[in-house]
C-alpha positions in Angstrom: 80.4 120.7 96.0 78.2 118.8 93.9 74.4 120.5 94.3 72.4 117.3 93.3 74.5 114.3 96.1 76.7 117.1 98.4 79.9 115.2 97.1 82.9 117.9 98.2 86.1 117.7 96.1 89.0 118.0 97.3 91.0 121.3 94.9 94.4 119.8 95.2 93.2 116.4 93.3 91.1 118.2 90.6 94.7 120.2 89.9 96.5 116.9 89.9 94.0 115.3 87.7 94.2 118.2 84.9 98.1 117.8 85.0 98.2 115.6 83.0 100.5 113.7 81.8 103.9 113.9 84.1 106.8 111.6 83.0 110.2 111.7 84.8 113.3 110.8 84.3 116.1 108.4 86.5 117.1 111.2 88.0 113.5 112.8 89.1 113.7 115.5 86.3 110.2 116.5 84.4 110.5 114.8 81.3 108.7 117.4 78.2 107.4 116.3 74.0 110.7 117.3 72.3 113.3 116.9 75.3 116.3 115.6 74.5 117.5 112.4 76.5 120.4 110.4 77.0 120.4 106.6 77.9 121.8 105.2 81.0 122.4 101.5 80.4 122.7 99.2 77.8 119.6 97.9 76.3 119.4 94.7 74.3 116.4 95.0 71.7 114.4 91.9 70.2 115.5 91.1 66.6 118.4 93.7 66.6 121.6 92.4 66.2 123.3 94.8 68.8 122.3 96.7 72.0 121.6 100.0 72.6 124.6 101.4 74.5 124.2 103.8 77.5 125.3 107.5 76.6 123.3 107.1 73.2 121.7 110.4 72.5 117.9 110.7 71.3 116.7 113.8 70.2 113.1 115.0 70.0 111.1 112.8 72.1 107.3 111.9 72.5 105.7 111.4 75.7 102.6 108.9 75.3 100.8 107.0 78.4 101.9 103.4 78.6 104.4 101.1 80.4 106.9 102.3 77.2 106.1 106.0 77.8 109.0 108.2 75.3 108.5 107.3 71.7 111.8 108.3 70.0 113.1 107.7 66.4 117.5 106.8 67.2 119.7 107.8 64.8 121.2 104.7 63.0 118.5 102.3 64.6 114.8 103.5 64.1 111.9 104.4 65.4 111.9 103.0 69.0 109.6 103.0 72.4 111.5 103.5 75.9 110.9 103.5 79.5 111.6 106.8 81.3 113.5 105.0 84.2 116.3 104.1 81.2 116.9 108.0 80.4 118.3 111.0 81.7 117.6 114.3 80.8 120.2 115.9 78.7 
């Protein structure tokens, strides 16, 4: 409680806030900096002449905040920002 204006927090969105950052997988699995994950479809990439292919394997990932939340580097392709929702945990 706040002595100066009496505003009351509530302790279950103070713990939520100092989470941090929680990024999760297509399946619902916590997503962790240096997981390794596995793609689940096919993604076409601007100014590549082929697709990522589901069941590609990334190793080492990066969680940031963004609408492209895992930076990866792919082996063969190069460094490369992905949407959690496109992975699975391996």
């Amino acid at each position: 409680m706040c002595a100066e204006c009496g505003h009351e927090w509530n302790p279950d969105e103070v713990a939520a806030e100092d989470a941090g950052l929680v990024v999760k997988d297509a399946n619902g699995n916590v997503l962790q900096d240096g997981d390794d994950v596995v793609m689940i479809k096919d993604l076409a990439v601007k100014g590549a002449p082929k697709a990522l292919k589901a069941g590609t394997k990334v190793r080492g990932i990066k969680l940031v905040d963004g609408d492209h939340n895992i930076d990866c580097r792919i082996e063969g392709f190069g460094a490369m920002a992905l949407k959690s929702e496109f992975v699975k945990k391996a």
